[in-house]
C-alpha positions, -999 to +999 in steps of 0.1 A: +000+000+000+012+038-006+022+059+021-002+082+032+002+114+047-024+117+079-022+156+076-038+172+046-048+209+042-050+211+078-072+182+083-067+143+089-064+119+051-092+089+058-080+057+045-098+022+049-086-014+051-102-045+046-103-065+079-111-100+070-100-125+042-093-164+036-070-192+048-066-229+035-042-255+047-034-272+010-019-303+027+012-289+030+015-251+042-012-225+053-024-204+022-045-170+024-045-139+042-066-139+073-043-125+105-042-137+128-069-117+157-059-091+182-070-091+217-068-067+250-035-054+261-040-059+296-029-039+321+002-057+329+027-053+296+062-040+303+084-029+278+122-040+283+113-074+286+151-093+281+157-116+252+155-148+260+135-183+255+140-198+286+114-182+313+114-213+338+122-205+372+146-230+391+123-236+419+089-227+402+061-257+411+044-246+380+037-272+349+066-272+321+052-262+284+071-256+252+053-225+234+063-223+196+050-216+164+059-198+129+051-161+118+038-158+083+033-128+068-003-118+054+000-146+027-002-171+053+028-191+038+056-166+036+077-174+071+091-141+088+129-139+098+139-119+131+104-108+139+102-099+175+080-125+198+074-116+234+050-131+255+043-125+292+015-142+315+015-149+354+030-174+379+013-203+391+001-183+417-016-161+399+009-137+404+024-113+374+056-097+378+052-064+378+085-045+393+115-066+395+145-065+373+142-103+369+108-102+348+095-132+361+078-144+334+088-125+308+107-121+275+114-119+241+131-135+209+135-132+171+124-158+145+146-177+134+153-176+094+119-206+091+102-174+106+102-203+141+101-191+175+100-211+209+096-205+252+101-227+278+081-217+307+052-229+328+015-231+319-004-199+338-029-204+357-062-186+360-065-155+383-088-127+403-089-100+385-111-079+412-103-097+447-138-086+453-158-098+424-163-132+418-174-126+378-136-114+375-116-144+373-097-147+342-086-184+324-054-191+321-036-173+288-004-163+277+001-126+263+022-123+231+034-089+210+047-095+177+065-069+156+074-067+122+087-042+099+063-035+072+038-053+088+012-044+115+023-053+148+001-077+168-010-079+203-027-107+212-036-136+240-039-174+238-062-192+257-067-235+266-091-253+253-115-271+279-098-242+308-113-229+336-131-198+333-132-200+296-165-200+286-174-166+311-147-150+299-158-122+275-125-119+257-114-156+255-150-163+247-155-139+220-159-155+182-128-135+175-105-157+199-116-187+186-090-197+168-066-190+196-082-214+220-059-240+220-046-274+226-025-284+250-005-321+241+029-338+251+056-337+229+086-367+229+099-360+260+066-358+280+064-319+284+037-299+276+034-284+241+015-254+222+018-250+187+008-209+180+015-200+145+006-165+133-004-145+103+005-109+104-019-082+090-010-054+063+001-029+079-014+010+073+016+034+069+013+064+086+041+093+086+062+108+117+044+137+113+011+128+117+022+108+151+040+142+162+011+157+157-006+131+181+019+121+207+016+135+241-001+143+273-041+150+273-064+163+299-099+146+291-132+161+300-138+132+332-105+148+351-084+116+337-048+119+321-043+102+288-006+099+273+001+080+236+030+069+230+045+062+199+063+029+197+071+017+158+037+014+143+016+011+178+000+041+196+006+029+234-019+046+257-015+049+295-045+064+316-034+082+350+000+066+343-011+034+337-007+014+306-034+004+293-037-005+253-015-008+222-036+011+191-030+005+154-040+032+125-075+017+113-078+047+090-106+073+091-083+092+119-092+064+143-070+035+164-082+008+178-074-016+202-077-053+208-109-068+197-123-034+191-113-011+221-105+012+227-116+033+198-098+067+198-101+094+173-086+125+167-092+153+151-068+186+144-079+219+159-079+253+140-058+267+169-032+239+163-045+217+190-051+183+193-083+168+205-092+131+213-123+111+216-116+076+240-145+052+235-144+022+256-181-001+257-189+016+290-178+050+284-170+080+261-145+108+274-130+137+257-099+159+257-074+184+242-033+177+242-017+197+264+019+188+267+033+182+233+068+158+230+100+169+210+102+156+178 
């Protein structure tokens, strides 16, 4: 696809993409172009994460897996080389780690040139999210980022099939994760396996200018601070400091997060401001940049 400028004659250049298309397996390889889905952020990603496929702890009680896959591009068939793969998810106490410099948990690699990836850790296990609320519990799923020049970075989550929780859980029992509830076997040597393989979307270029333009600190209209971040072709948002969601460009001056939200839109003031519209499924809030970053 062309690049597109997102600043035209002082107003934002719509674009559109086509979400959805087709995957076969001919007996051989995957063929066709339907990415793999996106799901929520969570509220526990942290940058920095070291590079490394061994996340097993020495003492950890928790159940061995092996985690691996390939990453296609949007063909479906076309393996990527040194695309970055980093997953996080919680210990088997339902624990994440959140501050130490060890990240428990957590870490990255790069394909190898098959486009293959592959973690030892321990299977998660579910968790509270509300120590008060009973509906909160979550099933037990692994985070993953992928990123990709030229391609649309992913942020997704895998879920087990038959798990706990499952079946109440509105993201892992959406029709968009289905594909992503998966099977848990034994491999040769008796530890666990999961096979993940994923299909990158197209990606919809979008110029340093127009994310200059939108980077920065915003008061909204319900006393809350917003903040995007630029980091390569996500828009990171954090919400009273907290980070919250990784956006990609939809077009029509509008990101959106995993499985939908949140959708935020923006739109260029004629005094050179920036304003932004947060929609979420419970809530709408509004608000105007007021601390711009360097370019």
């Amino acid at each position: 696809m062309q690049r597109r400028a997102f600043i035209k004659n002082s107003s934002l250049t719509v674009i559109s993409i086509s979400a959805f298309g087709s995957l076969n397996w001919n007996g051989h390889i995957f063929e066709g172009d339907t990415p793999t889905t996106t799901d929520i952020l969570g509220p526990f990603y942290r940058p920095g994460a070291p590079l490394r496929s061994n996340l097993r702890l020495e003492n950890s009680k928790g159940t061995p897996i092996v985690l691996k896959g390939i990453i296609f591009k949007e063909d479906g068939k076309t393996p990527v080389k040194n695309a970055l793969v980093e997953v996080w998810h919680c210990d088997e106490h339902e624990v994440y780690d959140n501050t130490s410099d060890e990240f428990k948990y957590r870490g990255g690699q790069k394909t190898n040139s098959n486009g293959k990836y592959e973690f030892k850790s321990i299977l998660p296990v579910p968790y509270k999210a509300n120590p008060n609320d009973e509906s909160s519990w979550r099933p037990a799923h692994i985070h993953m980022r992928v990123s990709v020049p030229n391609q649309q970075d992913l942020i997704t989550q895998l879920y087990f099939k038959g798990g706990k929780y499952v079946n109440t859980d509105k993201w892992a029992s959406a029709p968009q994760a289905v594909n992503r509830l998966l099977d848990v076997t034994e491999n040769s040597s008796g530890v666990k396996e999961i096979v993940f393989n994923v299909i990158m979307s197209k990606e919809i270029p979008l110029e340093k200018e127009a994310y200059n333009k939108l980077t920065g600190l915003y008061q909204m209209d319900d006393n809350s601070k917003v903040e995007f971040i630029r980091k390569d072709d996500l828009l990171f948002m954090k919400r009273n400091g907290q980070l919250t969601a990784g956006l990609k460009y939809m077009g029509n001056n509008t990101f959106e997060g995993g499985i939908g939200f949140p959708k935020v839109s923006f739109e260029l003031l004629t005094n050179g401001g920036t304003k932004a519209v947060v929609t979420t499924p419970t809530q709408s809030y509004v608000g105007e940049k007021f601390l711009k970053y360097s370019d």
